[in-house]
N, C-alpha and C positions, 0 to 999 in steps of 0.2 A: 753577404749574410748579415741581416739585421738582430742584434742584441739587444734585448729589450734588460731592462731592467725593474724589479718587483714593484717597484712607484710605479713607470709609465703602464704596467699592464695594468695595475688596476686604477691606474686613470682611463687608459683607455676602456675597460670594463664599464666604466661609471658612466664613460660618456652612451654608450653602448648603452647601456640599461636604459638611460634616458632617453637614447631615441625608441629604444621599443615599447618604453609606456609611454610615449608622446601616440606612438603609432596604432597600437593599440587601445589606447583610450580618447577616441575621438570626442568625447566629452567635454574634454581640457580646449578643444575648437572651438564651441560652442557660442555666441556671440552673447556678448555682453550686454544687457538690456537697459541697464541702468540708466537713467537719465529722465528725461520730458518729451511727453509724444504726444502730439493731434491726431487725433481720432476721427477720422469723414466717415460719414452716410450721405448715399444720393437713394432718394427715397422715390418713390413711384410719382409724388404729385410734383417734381419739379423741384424739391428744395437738396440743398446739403445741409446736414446739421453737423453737429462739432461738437466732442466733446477731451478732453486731456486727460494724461495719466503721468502719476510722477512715479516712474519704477526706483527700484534698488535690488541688487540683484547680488546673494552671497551665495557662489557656487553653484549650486541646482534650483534654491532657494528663490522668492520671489515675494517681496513685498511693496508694500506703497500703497497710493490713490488712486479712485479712480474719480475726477471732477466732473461732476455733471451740473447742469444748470439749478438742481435744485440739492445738492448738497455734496460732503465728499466722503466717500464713499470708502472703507477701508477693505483691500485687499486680503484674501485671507486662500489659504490652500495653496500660493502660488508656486506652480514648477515651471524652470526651464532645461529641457532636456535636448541638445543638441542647437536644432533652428524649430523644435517643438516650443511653443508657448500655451500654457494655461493658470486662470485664475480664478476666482468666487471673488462678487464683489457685491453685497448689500444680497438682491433676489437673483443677480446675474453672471452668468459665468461666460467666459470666453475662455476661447482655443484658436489655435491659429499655426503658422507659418511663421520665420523670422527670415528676413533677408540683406543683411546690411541696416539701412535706417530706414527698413520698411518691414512694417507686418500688416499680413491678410489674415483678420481673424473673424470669427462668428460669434456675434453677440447672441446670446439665449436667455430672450428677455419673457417672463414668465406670462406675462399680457399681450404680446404680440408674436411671439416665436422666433426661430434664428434669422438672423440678420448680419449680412456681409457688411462688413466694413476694412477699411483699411486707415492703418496709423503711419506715420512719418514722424521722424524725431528731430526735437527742436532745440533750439540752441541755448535757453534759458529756460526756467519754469514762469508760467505765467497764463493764466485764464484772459484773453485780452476782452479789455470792459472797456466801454466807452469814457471819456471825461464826467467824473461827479458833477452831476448837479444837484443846484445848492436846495435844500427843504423849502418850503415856505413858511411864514410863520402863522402858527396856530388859532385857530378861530374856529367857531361853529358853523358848517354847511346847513342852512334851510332845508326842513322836511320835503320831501321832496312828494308827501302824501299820497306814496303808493303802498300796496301789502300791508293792507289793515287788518286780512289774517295771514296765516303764512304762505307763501307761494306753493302753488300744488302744478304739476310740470313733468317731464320729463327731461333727461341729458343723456346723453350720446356716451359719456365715460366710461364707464362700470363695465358693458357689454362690448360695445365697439372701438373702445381706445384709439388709434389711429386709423383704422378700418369703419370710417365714416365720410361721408361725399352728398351730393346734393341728391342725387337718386335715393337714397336711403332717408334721408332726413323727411324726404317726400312721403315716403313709405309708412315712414311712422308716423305721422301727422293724419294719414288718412286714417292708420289704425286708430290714433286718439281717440276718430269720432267714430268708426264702424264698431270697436269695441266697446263704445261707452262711456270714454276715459273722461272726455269733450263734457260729457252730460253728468258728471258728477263732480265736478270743478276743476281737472286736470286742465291747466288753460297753457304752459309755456314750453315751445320743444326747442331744449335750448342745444347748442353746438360748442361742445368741448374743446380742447385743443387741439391743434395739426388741421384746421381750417387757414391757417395764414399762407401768405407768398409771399412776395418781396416788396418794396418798395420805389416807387419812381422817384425821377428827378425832382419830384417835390415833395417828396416825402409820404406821398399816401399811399395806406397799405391794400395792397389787393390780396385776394384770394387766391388761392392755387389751384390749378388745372382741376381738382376733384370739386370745387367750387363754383365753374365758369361763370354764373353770375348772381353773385351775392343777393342784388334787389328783386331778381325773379325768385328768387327763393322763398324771399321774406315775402312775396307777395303773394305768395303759393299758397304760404303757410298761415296767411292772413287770411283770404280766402275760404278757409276752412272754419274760420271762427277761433282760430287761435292764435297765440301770440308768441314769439320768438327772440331767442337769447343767444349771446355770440359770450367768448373766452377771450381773457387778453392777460397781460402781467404789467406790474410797474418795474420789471425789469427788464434787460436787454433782450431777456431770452424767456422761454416759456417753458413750463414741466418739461416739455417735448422736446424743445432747442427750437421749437419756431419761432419768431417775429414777436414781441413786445412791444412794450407803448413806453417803453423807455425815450424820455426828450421828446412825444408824439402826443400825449395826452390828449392835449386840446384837435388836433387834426382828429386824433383817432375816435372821440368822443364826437366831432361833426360828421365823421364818415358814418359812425354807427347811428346817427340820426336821420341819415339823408339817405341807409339803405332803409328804414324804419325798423331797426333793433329795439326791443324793448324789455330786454332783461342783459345787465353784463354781470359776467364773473372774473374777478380780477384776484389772479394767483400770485402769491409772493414770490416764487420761484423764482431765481436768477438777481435779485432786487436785493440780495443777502450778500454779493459781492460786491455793493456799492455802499448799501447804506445800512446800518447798524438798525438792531429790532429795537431801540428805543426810539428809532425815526420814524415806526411803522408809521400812527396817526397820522403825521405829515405829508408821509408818500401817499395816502392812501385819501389823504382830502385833497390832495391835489388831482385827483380822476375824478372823486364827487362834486368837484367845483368845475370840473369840466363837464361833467355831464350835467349838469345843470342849467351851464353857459350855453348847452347845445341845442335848448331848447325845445326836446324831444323829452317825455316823461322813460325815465327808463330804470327798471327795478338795478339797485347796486348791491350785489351778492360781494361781499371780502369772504378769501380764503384765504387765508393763514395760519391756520393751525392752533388757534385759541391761544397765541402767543400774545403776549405784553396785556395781558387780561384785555384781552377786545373788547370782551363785552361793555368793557364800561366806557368805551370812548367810540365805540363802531355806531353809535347812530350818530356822533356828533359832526363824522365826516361825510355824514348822508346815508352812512350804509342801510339798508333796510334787514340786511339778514348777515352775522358773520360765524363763521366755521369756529367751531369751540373744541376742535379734534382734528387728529392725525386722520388720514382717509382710511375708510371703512373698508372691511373686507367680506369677503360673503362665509362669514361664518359666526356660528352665535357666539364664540369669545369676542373676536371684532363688534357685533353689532352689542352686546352689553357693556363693551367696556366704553363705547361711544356715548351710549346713555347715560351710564352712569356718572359720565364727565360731569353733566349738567346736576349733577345734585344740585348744587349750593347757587344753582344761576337765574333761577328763578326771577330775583328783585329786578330782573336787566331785559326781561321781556315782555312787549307791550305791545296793543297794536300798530304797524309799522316798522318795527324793530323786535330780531328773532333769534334766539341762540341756536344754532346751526349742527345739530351731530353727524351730516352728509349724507348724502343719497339714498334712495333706497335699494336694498339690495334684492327683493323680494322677487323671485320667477328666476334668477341667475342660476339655479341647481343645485348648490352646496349646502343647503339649510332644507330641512324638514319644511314641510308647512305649517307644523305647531312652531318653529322656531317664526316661520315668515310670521305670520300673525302674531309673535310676538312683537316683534321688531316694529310692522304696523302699527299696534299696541302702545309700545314705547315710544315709537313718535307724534303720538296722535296725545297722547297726556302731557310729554313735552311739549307742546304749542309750536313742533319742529314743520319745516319749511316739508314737505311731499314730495319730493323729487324720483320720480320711476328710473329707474336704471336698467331696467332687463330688455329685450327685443320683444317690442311689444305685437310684432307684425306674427308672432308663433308662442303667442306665450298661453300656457292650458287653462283651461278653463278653471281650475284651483284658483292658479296664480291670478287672474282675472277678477275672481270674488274675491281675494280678501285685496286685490287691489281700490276694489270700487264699492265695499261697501261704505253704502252711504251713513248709516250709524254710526260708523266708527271717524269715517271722515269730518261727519259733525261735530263729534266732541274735538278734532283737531283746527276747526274751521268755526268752534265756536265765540261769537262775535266781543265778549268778557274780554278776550284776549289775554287771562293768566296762566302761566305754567305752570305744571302741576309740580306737586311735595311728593317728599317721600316721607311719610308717616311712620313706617314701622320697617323693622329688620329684624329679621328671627330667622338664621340661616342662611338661607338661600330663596328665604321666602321674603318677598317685599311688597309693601299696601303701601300703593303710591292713590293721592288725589287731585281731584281739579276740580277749583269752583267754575260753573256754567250761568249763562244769561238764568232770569228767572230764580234764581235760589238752587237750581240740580245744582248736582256734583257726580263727574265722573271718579270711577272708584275702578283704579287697576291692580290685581298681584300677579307679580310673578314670580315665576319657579325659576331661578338661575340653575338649580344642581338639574343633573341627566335624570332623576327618580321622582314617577310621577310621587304627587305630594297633598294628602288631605289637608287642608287651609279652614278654619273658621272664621270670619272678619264680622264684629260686632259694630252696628254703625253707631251707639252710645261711647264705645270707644274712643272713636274718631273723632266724637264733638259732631254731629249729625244724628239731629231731631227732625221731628216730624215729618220722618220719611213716606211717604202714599204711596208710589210705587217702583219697583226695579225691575231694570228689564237689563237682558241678556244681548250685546249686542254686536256678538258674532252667532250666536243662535234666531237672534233674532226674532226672541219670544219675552213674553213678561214671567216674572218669578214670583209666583203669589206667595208662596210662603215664606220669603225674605223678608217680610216687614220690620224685623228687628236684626237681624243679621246674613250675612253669607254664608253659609257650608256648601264647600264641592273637594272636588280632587284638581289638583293644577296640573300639568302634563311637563315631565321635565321639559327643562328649557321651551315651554308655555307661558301662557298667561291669561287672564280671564279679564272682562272688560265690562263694566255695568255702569247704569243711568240710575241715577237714583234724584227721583220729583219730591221735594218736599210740600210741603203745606206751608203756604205764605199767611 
């Protein structure tokens, strides 16, 4: 007979209680996440991209980073429940599996859709970046006397994101010219990122299986009467996590010659883990002194994101056009708030060199066709580069016209080469101008608020005499009784677009 005594029972009770909430609350099992993990994708054309995460994990709780090539990205919503994992990271959410130092999770990326991947945990934190190399010193790159107006084109991004290949690129090159695009100055169908592969034992970069061969492409598309543009980064890695021209410059500037490239776009992406944004100018002449050396005319597009005021040093590195904005989205808050960057940038565009508000979004779905037309509108007085972004192989016959009309295109293509002011602000109502060859002047307003909106615009107002005649040029009519001013109604989030001839 065993005698307990009132201690040992209710020790033994305690221990008791403990294993029944161990038992019943399997949660308390749950693995621990915390720490640093590489992230793989094996993607369809043959590459793995990578990208890291630095977890921390308090109880069910789940915070941290998520590092990607083009910034880091803060965690927000994160649970872990059992070997369940989920998080929100910038536009992207994952969910997944836990298993020891591995998870299978699904990336739900808003531009491409879910996506498997798998993470493994690492034994320190750390993004692995190649050895710094050192800037060069500073100097002006020679005009390279291309894009005396702004480039008018097409890119692959906007519509196809990673879901672009050499069949397709084909496709839309012939659209260029069956629809018209070809015959009203649309001349460059240029290829975004997720065109790269890997590199050989000597370092040059080849295309990837959706590619199989770069120079039949470009001569495809030459062929056509048109002219073609490839993606790269002065960093290790690309938007995507593809192949960079980090430490390749000059190789990669002779490859782009020798398949006959003739527009690049070169992304900061991943170039932010090596070298500091007051080294942009430096990194970014060391690709315009390369493509110069290559001896191929080749338009140089910078994207950066209007950081380190580009505008005022982006021609001196060659560039012919630099990104003055965060990338644009197909809605009319994104496309105005794009334009409206450019107020004050005026004095920095000429021709050759172009402040840059990104793509157009115009046929993508999300926007009205008063909003598309504005957007048109607002790049066409900006002196902005033309870039189509929509699938031009199915796009409606709307999206079509105010792609291609030619009035409108002119005032964007007009030879003067300045960009337009903003004159007046009353609301939501803006009278932007532009002087034109000959004495015109394009004359834009728009309607930012959602309610159409009666507008008067007096052209003595403006400082604009001896007007002769206005014409309408998305109607595509003259306006006889304008001689002294504009009266109409603006169409919310519209805009109205006129030529006004003076008397020399």
């Amino acid at each position: 007979m065993i005698t307990l005594t009132l201690r040992s029972i209710v020790r033994r009770l305690g221990l008791f209680a403990v294993f029944v909430s161990l038992c019943c609350n399997p949660s308390l099992f749950a693995a621990d996440v915390t720490g640093h993990w590489r992230v793989l994708r094996h993607t369809d054309d043959g590459n793995t991209l990578e990208t890291f995460l630095d977890l921390k994990q308090e109880g069910s709780k789940l915070t941290g980073t998520v590092l990607v090539s083009w910034g880091d990205l803060q965690i927000s919503d994160g649970q872990v429940d059992d070997n369940k994992i989920s998080f929100t990271a910038d536009v992207f959410r994952y969910d997944g599996d836990i298993a020891g130092d591995r998870m299978n999770l699904t990336q739900h990326d808003p531009n491409i859709g879910a996506i498997s991947v798998s993470a493994m945990r690492m034994p320190a934190h750390a993004v692995p970046s190649p050895a710094r190399l050192p800037v060069p010193p500073l100097h002006v790159v020679p005009n390279n006397g291309l894009a005396s107006t702004p480039p008018m084109g097409w890119n692959s991004w906007n519509f196809f994101h990673d879901k672009i290949d050499d069949s397709t690129v084909r496709q839309i090159a012939d659209a260029m010219v069956t629809r018209g695009m070809r015959d009203v100055g649309y001349a460059y169908v240029n290829v975004d990122d997720t065109w790269q592969g890997s590199r050989d034992a000597n370092g040059r970069i080849h295309p990837n299986k959706k590619f199989p061969d770069m120079k039949a492409l470009v001569d495809y598309v030459h062929a056509k009467g048109l002219k073609i543009g490839i993606y790269s980064s002065p960093g290790p890695k690309t938007c995507g996590g593809y192949e960079g021209s980090y430490g390749h410059e000059e190789q990669d500037a002779r490859t782009f010659a020798e398949w006959g490239i003739d527009y690049v776009k070169y992304d900061w992406c991943s170039a932010f883990r090596i070298y500091h944004d007051s080294e942009m100018r430096a990194v970014y002449q060391k690709m315009g002194d390369a493509l110069r050396e290559s001896g191929r005319p080749m338009v140089y597009s910078l994207c950066q994101y209007g950081k380190e005021d580009v505008w005022k040093w982006g021609k001196l590195v060659g560039g012919n056009l630099w990104r003055t904005t965060n990338d644009i989205e197909d809605n009319a808050l994104s496309m105005f708030r794009n334009a409206e960057a450019e107020v004050d940038l005026a004095p920095w565009a000429e021709p050759g060199h172009w402040n840059d508000p990104d793509m157009l979004e115009t046929g993508n779905g999300s926007m009205s066709a008063d909003e598309y037309r504005a957007h048109m509108t607002f790049w066409s007085i900006l002196a902005a580069p033309l870039i189509a972004g929509n699938d031009l192989r199915n796009m409606t016959q709307e999206t079509r016209a105010i792609l291609t009309n030619s009035e409108v295109i002119a005032i964007d293509q007009d030879a003067l080469g300045k960009q337009g002011r903003r004159m007046r602000k009353n609301g939501n109502v803006e009278v932007w101008t532009r002087p034109l060859v000959e004495g015109a002047v394009a004359l834009a307003i728009f309607n930012l608020g959602v309610t159409d909106t009666p507008v008067t615009v007096s052209w003595q107002d403006l400082g604009i005499s001896n007007v002769k005649n206005v014409r309408d040029l998305w109607a595509q009519r003259d306006l006889p009784d304008a001689g002294i001013q504009y009266s109409g109604t603006v169409k919310g989030h519209g805009a109205q677009l006129v030529r006004l001839e003076t008397r020399r």
